[in-house]
VOSEVO-285266 format. One record per atom (N, C-alpha, C): atom name; residue in one letter; residue number from 1; x, y, z. Coordinates in pm, 1 decimal. Layout:
BEGIN
['CA'; 'A'; NUM; [X; Y; Z]]
...
//
This chain:
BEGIN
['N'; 'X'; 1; [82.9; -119.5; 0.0]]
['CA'; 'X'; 1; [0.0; 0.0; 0.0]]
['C'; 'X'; 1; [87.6; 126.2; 0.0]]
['N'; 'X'; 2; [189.5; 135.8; 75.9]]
['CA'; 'X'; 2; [285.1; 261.2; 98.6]]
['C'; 'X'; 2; [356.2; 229.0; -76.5]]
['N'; 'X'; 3; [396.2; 116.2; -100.6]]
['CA'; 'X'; 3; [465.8; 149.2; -260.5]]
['C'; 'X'; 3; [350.5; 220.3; -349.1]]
['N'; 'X'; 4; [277.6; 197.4; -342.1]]
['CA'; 'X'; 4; [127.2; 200.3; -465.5]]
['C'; 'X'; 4; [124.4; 390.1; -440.6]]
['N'; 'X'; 5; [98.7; 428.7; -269.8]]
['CA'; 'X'; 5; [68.4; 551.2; -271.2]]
['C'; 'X'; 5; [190.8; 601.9; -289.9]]
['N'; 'X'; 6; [312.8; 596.9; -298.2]]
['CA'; 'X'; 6; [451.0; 661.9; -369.7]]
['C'; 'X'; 6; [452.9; 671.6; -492.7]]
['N'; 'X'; 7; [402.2; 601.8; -544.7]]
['CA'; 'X'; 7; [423.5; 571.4; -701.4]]
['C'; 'X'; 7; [280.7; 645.5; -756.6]]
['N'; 'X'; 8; [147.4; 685.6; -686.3]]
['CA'; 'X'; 8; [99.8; 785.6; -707.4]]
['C'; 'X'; 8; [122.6; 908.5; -711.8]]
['N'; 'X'; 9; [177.3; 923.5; -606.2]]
['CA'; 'X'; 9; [232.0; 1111.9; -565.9]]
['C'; 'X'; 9; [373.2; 1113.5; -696.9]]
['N'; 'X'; 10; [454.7; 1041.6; -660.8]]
['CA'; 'X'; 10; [560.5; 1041.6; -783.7]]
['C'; 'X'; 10; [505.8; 1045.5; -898.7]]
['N'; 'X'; 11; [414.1; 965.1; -998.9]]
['CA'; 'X'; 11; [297.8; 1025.8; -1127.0]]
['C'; 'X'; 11; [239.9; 1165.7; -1142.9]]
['N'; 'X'; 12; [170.1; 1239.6; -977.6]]
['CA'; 'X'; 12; [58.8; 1363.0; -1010.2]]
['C'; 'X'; 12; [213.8; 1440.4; -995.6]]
['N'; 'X'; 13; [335.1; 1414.5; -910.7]]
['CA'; 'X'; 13; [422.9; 1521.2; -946.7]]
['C'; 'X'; 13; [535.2; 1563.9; -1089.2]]
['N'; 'X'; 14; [499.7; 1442.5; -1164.5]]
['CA'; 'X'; 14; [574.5; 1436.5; -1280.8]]
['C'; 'X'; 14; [484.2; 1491.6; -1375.7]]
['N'; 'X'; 15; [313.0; 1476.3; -1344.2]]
['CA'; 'X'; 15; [268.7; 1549.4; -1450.5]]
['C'; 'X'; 15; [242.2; 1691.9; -1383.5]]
['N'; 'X'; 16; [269.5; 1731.8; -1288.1]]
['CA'; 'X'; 16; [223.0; 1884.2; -1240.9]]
['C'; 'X'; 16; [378.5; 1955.3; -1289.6]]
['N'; 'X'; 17; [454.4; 1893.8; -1322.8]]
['CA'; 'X'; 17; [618.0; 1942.9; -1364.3]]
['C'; 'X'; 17; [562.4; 1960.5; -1552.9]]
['N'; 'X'; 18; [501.2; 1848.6; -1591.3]]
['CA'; 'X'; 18; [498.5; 1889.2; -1740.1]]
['C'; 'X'; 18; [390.0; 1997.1; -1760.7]]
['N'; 'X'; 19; [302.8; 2027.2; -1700.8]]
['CA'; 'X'; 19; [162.2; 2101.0; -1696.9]]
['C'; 'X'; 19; [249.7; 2281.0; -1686.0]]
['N'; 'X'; 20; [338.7; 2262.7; -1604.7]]
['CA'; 'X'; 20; [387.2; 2398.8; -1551.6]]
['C'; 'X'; 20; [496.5; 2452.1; -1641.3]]
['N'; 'X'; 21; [550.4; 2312.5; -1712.9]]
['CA'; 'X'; 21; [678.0; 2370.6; -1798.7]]
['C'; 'X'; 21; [684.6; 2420.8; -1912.0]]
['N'; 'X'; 22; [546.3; 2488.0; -1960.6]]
['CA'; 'X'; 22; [505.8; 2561.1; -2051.4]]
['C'; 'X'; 22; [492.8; 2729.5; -2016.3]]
['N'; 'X'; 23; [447.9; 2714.0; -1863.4]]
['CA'; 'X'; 23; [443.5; 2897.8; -1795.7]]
['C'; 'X'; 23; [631.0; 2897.4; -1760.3]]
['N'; 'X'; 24; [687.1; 2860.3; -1736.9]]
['CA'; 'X'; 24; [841.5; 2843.4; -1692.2]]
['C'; 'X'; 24; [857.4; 2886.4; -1830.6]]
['N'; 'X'; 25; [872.3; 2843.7; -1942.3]]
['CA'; 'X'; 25; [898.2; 2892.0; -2055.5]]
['C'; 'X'; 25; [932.3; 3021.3; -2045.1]]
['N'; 'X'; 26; [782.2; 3087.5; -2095.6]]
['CA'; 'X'; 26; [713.8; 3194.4; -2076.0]]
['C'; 'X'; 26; [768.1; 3321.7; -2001.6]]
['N'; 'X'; 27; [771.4; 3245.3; -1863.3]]
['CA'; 'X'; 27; [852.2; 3318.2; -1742.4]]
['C'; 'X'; 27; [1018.9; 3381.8; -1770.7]]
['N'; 'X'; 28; [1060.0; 3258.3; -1832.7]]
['CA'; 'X'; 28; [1192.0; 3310.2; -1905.9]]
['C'; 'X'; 28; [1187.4; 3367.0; -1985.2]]
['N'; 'X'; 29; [1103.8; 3370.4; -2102.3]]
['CA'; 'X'; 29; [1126.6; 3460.3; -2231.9]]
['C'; 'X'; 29; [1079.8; 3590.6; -2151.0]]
['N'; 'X'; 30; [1046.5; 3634.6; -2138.7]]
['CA'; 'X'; 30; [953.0; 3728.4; -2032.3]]
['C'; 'X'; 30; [1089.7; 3815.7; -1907.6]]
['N'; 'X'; 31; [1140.1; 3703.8; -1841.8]]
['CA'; 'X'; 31; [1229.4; 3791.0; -1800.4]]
['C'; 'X'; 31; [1377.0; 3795.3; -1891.0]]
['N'; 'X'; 32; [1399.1; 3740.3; -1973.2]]
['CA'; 'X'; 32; [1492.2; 3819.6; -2087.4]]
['C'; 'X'; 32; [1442.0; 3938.9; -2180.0]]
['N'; 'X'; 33; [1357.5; 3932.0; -2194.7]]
['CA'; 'X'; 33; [1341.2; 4050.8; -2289.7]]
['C'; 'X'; 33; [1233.7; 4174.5; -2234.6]]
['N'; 'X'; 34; [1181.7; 4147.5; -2148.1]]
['CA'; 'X'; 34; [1173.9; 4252.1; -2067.4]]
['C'; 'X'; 34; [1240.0; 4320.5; -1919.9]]
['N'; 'X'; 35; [1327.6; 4225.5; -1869.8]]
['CA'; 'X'; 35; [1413.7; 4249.5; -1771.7]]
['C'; 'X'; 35; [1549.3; 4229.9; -1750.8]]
['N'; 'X'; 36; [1533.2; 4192.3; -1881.3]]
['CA'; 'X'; 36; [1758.8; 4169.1; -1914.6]]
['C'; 'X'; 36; [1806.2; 4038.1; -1792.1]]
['N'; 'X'; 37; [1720.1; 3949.6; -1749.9]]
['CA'; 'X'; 37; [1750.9; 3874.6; -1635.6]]
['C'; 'X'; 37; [1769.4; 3753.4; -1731.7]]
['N'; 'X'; 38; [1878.2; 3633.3; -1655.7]]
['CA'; 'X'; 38; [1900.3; 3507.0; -1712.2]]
['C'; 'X'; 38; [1710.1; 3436.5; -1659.5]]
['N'; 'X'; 39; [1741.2; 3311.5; -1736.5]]
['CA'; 'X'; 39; [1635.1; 3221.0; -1664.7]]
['C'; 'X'; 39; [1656.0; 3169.3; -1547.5]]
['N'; 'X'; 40; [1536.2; 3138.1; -1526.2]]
['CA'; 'X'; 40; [1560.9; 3025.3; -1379.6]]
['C'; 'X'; 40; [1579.2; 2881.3; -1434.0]]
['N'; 'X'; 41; [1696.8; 2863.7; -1341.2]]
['CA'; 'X'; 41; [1741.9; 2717.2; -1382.9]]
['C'; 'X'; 41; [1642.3; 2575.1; -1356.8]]
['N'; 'X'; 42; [1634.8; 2502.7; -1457.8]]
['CA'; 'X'; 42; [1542.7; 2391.2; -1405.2]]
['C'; 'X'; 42; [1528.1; 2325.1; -1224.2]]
['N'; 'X'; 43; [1422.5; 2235.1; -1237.3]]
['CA'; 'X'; 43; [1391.1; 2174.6; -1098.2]]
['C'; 'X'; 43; [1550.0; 2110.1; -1099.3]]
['N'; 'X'; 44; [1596.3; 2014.5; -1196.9]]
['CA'; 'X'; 44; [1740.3; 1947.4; -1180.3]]
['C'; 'X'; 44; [1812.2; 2014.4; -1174.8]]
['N'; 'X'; 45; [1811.4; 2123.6; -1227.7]]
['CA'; 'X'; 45; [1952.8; 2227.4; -1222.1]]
['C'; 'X'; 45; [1968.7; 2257.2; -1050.2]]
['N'; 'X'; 46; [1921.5; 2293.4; -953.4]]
['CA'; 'X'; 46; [1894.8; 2339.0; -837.6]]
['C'; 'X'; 46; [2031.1; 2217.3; -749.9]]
['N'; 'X'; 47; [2067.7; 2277.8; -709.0]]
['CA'; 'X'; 47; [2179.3; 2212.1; -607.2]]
['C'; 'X'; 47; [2093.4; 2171.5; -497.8]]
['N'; 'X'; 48; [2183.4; 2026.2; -501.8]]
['CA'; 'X'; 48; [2111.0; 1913.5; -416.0]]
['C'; 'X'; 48; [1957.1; 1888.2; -454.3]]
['N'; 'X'; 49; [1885.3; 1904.1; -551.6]]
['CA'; 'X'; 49; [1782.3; 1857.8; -593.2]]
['C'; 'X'; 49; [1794.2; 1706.2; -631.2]]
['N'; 'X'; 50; [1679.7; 1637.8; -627.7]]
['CA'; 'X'; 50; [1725.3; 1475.0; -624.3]]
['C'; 'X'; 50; [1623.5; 1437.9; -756.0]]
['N'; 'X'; 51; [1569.1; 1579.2; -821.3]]
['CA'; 'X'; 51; [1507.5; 1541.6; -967.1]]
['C'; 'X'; 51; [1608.7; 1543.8; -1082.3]]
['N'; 'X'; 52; [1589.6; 1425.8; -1164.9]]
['CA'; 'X'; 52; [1667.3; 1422.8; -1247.4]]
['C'; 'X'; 52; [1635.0; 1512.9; -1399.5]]
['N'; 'X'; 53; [1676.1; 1479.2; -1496.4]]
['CA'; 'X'; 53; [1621.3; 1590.4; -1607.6]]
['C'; 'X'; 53; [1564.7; 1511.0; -1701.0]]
['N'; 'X'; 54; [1532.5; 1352.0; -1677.4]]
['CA'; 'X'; 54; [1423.9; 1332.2; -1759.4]]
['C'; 'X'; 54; [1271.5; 1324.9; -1726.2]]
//
């Protein structure tokens, strides 16, 4: 039962990462060309993050 409900929450958080990585886009083009700012680095990019980048 504890594997089944991990392997749920791990699914709704892999698709709430693809759902969002269309405004993240956005967010970046947005702060380059209207605020001269780099992007924000991915969820994997983040030091000590334990998401990988696929």
């Amino acid at each position: 039962q504890t594997e089944e409900s991990m392997s749920r929450k791990l699914s709704a958080a892999s698709r709430l990462h693809e759902d969002y990585r269309p405004l993240k886009s956005e967010v970046d083009l947005l702060r380059r060309q209207c605020l001269g700012l780099e992007r924000l680095p991915d969820l994997h990019e983040e030091e000590g993050s334990p998401i990988t980048p696929e």
